[in-house]
C-alpha positions, 0 to 999 in steps of 0.5 A, spaced: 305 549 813 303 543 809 301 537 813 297 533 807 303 527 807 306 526 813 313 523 813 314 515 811 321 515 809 327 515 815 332 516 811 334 523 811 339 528 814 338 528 822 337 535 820 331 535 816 328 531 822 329 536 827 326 542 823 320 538 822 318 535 830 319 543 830 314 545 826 310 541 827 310 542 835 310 549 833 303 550 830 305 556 826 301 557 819 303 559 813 301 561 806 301 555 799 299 559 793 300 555 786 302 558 779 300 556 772 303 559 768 299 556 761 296 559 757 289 560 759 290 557 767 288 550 765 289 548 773 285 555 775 291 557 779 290 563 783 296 565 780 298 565 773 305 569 773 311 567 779 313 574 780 305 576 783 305 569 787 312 572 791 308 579 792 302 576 794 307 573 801 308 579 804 310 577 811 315 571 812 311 565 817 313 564 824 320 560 825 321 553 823 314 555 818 315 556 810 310 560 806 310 555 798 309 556 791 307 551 787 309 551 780 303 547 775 307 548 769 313 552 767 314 559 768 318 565 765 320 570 770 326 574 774 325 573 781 327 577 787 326 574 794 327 579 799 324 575 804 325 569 810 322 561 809 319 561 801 320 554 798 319 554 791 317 547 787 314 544 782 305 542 785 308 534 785 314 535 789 312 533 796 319 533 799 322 532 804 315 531 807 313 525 804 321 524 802 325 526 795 325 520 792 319 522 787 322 523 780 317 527 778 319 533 772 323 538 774 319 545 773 323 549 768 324 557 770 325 561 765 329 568 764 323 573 762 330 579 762 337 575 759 340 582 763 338 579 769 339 573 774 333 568 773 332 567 781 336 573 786 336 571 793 337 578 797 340 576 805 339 576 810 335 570 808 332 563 808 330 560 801 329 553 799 328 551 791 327 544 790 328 540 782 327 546 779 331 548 772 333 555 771 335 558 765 336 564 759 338 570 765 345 573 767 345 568 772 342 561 774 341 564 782 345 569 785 345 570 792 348 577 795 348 580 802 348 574 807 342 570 803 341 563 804 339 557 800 338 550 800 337 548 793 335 540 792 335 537 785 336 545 782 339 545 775 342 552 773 344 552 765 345 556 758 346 563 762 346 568 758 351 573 760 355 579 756 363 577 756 364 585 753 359 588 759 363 583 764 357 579 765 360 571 764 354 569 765 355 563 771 350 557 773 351 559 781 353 566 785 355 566 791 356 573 794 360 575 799 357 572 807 351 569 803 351 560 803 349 555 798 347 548 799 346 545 793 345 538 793 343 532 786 343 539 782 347 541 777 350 547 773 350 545 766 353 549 759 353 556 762 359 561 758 363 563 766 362 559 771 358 553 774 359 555 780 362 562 783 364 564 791 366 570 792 371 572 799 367 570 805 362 565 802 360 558 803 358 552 800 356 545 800 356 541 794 353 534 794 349 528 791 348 521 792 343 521 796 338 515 799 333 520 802 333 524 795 333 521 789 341 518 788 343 522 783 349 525 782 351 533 783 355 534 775 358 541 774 358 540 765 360 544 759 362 551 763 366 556 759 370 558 765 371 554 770 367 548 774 367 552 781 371 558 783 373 559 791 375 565 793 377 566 799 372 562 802 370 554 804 367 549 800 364 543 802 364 536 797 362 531 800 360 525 796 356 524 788 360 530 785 362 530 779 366 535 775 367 534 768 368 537 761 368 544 763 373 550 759 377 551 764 380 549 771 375 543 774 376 547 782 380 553 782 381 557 789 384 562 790 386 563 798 380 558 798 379 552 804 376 546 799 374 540 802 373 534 798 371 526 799 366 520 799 366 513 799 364 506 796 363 509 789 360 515 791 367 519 791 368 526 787 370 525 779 373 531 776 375 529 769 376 532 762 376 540 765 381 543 759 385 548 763 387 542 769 383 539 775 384 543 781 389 549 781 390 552 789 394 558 789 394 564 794 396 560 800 390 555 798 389 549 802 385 542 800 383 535 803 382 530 798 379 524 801 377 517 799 376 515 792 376 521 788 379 522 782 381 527 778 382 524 770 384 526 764 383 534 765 389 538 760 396 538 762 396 537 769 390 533 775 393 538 781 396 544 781 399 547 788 402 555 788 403 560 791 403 557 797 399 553 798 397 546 800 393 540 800 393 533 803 390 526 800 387 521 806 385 514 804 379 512 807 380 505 806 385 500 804 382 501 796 379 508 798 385 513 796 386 518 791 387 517 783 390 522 778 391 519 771 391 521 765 394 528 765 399 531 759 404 534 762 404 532 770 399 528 774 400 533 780 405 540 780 408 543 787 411 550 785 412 556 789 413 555 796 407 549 796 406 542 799 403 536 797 401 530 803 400 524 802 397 519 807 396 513 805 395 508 799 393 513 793 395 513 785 398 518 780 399 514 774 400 515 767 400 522 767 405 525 762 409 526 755 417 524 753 417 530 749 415 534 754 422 535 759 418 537 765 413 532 764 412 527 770 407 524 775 409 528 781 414 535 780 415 539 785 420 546 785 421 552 788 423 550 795 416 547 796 415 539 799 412 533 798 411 527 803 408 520 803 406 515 809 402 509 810 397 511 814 393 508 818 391 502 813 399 501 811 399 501 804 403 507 801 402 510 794 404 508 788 407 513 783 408 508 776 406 509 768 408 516 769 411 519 761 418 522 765 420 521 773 416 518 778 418 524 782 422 531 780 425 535 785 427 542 783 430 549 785 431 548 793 426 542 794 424 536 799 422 529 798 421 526 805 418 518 803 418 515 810 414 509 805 412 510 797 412 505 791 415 508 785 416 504 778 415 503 771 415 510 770 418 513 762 424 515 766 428 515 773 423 513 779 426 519 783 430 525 780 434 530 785 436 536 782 439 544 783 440 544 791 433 538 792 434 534 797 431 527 798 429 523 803 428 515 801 426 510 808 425 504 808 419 503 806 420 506 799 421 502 794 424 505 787 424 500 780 427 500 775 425 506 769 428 508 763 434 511 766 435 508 773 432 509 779 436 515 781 439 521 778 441 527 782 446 533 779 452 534 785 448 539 788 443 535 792 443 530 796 439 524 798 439 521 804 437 513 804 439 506 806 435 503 801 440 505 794 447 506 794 451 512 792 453 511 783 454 515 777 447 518 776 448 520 784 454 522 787 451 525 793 447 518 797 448 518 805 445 514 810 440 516 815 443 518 821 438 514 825 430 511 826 426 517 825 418 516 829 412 514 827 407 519 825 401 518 830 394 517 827 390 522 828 383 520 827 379 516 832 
């Protein structure tokens, strides 16, 4: 165990805090082994290829100890672990013992086969990687059988991969029982996926944090989608940013995504071609806070099959943005349902040309509903390319409190058997065909607009309706 620098820096996760008091308590000791891999060894390391320095640890350390390997230079190498407790890292990198902050170079890993993974973590076991790059393999790191890694400041790119082989070449696998803790890291330019999860994984996402080196995890440039979730959950929870990636930013399939953060730390997905999120198979979403889907294709949240997800506003000024989408800012189909609690935005999102186009559509007997919240503010549905809201094919809106206006067409559209409930805190202006338009076979019921050509089929509630309860403390 290294206990060269003791710790000087309290801010870090209470975590991290209880493993050290144990290791320290426990006395165990454990292996450190350095590598340079230059040529000639200037630094006269016992090691000069990373592979010999695993081999040379052949018994795991005692619990809460780690055995470590310090890198002196970059390296080329294919790495299987199959082994508990290994910290890899650069020979500066002190952390967390010293604290993260230290913005020391990353130590680049490069793949020594492009037919192989760069790093390969064999469960059941415990790795931590800390600011590292990996690049030039099949895979950045792939973790199988229950293994588990905690990756601080790991940056996987430029995977190689073989599309004719079925070799995608992804930043991150995440094979099924297996974890991933990836924290101010990133996948960067790999031709599948940033991040892939298979059914029975698990992940935390992270960045922006003060005891590491405040920087934001940024998921880039993937040929595929930014993250893939099957069957599996994922933690986001602040400085996360997807963006610029081929396909979809988040695509789950049958997956639980967790998604959040505050004061300028929430998640950014934007500028993915294929759409921000897309939940299908029974999917489900949390959205929390200020993050923001922007500018990703023809559509920011995509709901099917379903699926379902909430918005939460954290604060009066802390809700969920989706803006910019070509086609629709948010798309219920299929059976699913969106929520909205609190104030959030879905503006500028759609295209008078495109009939579908509007900043919330929802169709095939799926539901969207809108609440104030705990902060009573409502969302605001404005600037939208079409209506603020269209309802199809056997759909609800249920709009206890809402604001939408200055959309391209009507503020709420009911058509083929939808059925629309407006309370009185729902405020519709004027567009640019009114603010209500429904086909005889729906039905709107509100006290807040008056029955006419464009909507024959208005009635009044037939009484109050409850408050919904604040669940949260």
């Amino acid at each position: 165990m290294r206990t060269e620098h003791s710790s000087s820096h309290g801010c870090r996760r209470p975590a991290f805090a209880a493993a050290l008091l144990l290791a320290f308590a426990s006395g165990a000791t454990a292996e450190s082994v350095s590598v340079d891999c230059r040529p000639g060894n200037p630094t006269g390391s016992p090691f000069v290829r990373l592979g010999d320095a695993v081999a040379h640890l052949n018994q795991s350390p005692a619990l809460a100890d780690w055995d470590y390997v310090l890198l002196q230079s970059d390296c080329t190498d294919n790495l299987t672990l199959t082994r508990s407790r290994v910290w890899i890292a650069p020979a500066w990198d002190w952390c967390p013992w010293a604290g993260c902050t230290t913005n020391g170079p990353p130590a680049r890993i490069s793949a020594a086969s492009p037919s192989s993974p760069v790093i390969t973590v064999e469960g059941p076991h415990d790795v931590t990687l800390v600011h590292l790059v990996l690049g030039g393999g099949s895979d950045g790191l792939r973790i199988s059988n229950g293994g588990s890694v905690s990756a601080y400041g790991v940056v996987a790119e430029k995977s190689v991969g073989d599309a004719s082989g079925g070799v995608y070449g992804n930043g991150f696998v995440v094979g099924g029982g297996s974890s991933l803790r990836l924290a101010e890291g990133g996948a960067f330019d790999n031709p599948g996926y940033g991040i892939q999860m298979a059914a029975g994984a698990s992940a935390e996402v992270f960045g922006s944090q003060a005891w590491l080196q405040d920087k934001r995890t940024v998921i880039s440039g993937n040929g595929r989608d930014g993250i893939r979730v099957e069957r599996s959950p994922l933690l986001s929870w602040a400085g996360t940013t997807i963006e610029g990636n081929h396909g979809w930013g988040i695509l789950a399939i049958g997956g639980h995504v967790t998604f959040g953060g505050c004061c300028g730390t929430g998640p950014v997905v934007r500028a993915n071609a294929g759409g921000g999120a897309f939940l299908t198979e029974g999917s489900e979403a949390s959205f929390w806070g200020d993050t923001r889907f922007e500018d990703n294709g023809p559509y920011g949240v995509y709901l099917d099959a379903a699926s379902s997800a909430v918005l939460v506003s954290t604060a009066p000024d802390a809700g969920v943005v989706v803006e910019g989408h070509t086609d629709v800012g948010v798309n219920v189909t299929t059976h699913g349902h969106m929520q909205f609690v609190g104030r959030h935005a879905v503006s500028n999102n759609g295209t008078a040309t495109r009939p579908w186009s509007a900043g919330v559509r929802v169709d095939g007997h799926s539901s969207v509903s809108f609440d104030k919240g705990r902060f009573g503010l409502p969302t605001e549905i404005t600037g939208n390319g079409g209506p603020g809201v269209l309802l199809d094919l056997g759909s609800v809106l249920d709009a206890p409190a809402a604001v939408i206006a200055d959309n391209l067409k009507e503020a709420v559209g009911v058509y083929h058997q939808s059925t629309a409930y407006l309370g009185r805190d729902a405020r519709l202006g004027q567009g640019g065909r009114g603010e209500l338009r429904c086909d005889t076979t729906s039905l709107v019921v509100t006290d807040q607009v008056a029955k006419g050509p464009a909507c024959l089929r208005v009635e009044k509630p037939t009484g109050p309706r409850p408050a919904r309860p604040d669940p949260l403390p």
